[in-house]
N, C-alpha and C positions, 0 to 999 in steps of 0.2 A: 504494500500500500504506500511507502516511501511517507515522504512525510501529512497524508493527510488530504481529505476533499475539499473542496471549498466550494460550498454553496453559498447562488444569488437569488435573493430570492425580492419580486415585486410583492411588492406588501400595497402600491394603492389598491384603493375600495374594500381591504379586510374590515369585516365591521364586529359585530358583540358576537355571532357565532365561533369564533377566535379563542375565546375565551369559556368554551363549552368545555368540561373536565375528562373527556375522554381526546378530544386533541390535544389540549395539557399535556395530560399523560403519555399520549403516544410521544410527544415531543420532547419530552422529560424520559422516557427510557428509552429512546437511541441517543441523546445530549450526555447523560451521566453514566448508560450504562449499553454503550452504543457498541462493544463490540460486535463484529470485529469492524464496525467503520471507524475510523480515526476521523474529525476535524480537523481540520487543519484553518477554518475560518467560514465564518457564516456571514453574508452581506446583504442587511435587506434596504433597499430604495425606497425612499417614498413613505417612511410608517409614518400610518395614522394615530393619531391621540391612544387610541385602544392597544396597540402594540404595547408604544412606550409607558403606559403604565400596566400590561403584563409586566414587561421585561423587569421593568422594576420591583414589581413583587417577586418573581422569579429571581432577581438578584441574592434574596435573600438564604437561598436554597442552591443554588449553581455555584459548584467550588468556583472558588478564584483563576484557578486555571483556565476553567472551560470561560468564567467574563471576558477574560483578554480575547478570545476569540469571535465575538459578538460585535459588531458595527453596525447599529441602528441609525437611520434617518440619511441615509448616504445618498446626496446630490452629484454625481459626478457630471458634469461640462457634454459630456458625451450625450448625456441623457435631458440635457435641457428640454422641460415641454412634451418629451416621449414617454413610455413605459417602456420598461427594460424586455416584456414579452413584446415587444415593436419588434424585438431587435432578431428575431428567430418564431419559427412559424408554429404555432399550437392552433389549432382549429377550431376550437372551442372551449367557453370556461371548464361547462361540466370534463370535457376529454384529458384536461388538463388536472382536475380534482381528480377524476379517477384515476391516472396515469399516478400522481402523488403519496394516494390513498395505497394504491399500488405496489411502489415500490418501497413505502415505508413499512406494508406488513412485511414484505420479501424480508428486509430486515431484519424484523421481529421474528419470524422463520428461523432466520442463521442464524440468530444472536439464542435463540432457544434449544436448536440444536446442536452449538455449539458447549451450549451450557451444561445440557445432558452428557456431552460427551468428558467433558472436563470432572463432572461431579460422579464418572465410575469410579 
């Protein structure tokens, strides 16, 4: 895995379903307890009000290590005026939630079956 993925992720129009406790949760164990993904940096564009005070209650619980690796509210020059999904082609909202949803149980899969495997 070298040192680590780096996810970007557009955060305009996230609104209070964001904050439902079973997205938490799934976010909260690939974050803390995410093997075998390694972070290597999470970049979201564009958060709304509702993020940054997640993230902040979430600060409180997210070792320190995994903080440094969190960049909330990131304007970069490139993205003036656009959404970062402008920038590569997804078809649809819902195709893109499930593609998401998707790939984070795959996750959930390894990270369980790896689990079993460590705990003979």
């Amino acid at each position: 895995m070298g040192e680590g993925k780096s996810v970007l992720a557009e955060c305009d129009g996230v609104g209070h379903g964001f904050l439902h406790p079973i997205v938490t949760d799934m976010i909260m164990q690939l974050l803390i307890k995410g093997y075998p993904m390694n972070l290597k940096h999470v970049i979201s564009y564009n958060t709304p009000t509702v993020v940054n005070i997640w993230w902040s209650l979430m600060k409180k619980i997210v070792p320190k290590h995994l903080q440094r690796r969190f960049h909330l509210g990131c304007h970069p020059e490139i993205l003036t005026g656009i959404r970062l999904d402008a920038l590569y082609k997804v078809r649809t909202e819902e195709k893109a939630l499930l593609k998401m949803i998707w790939n984070v149980g795959k996750q959930l899969q390894v990270k369980k079956k790896n689990e079993e495997g460590f705990n003979r």
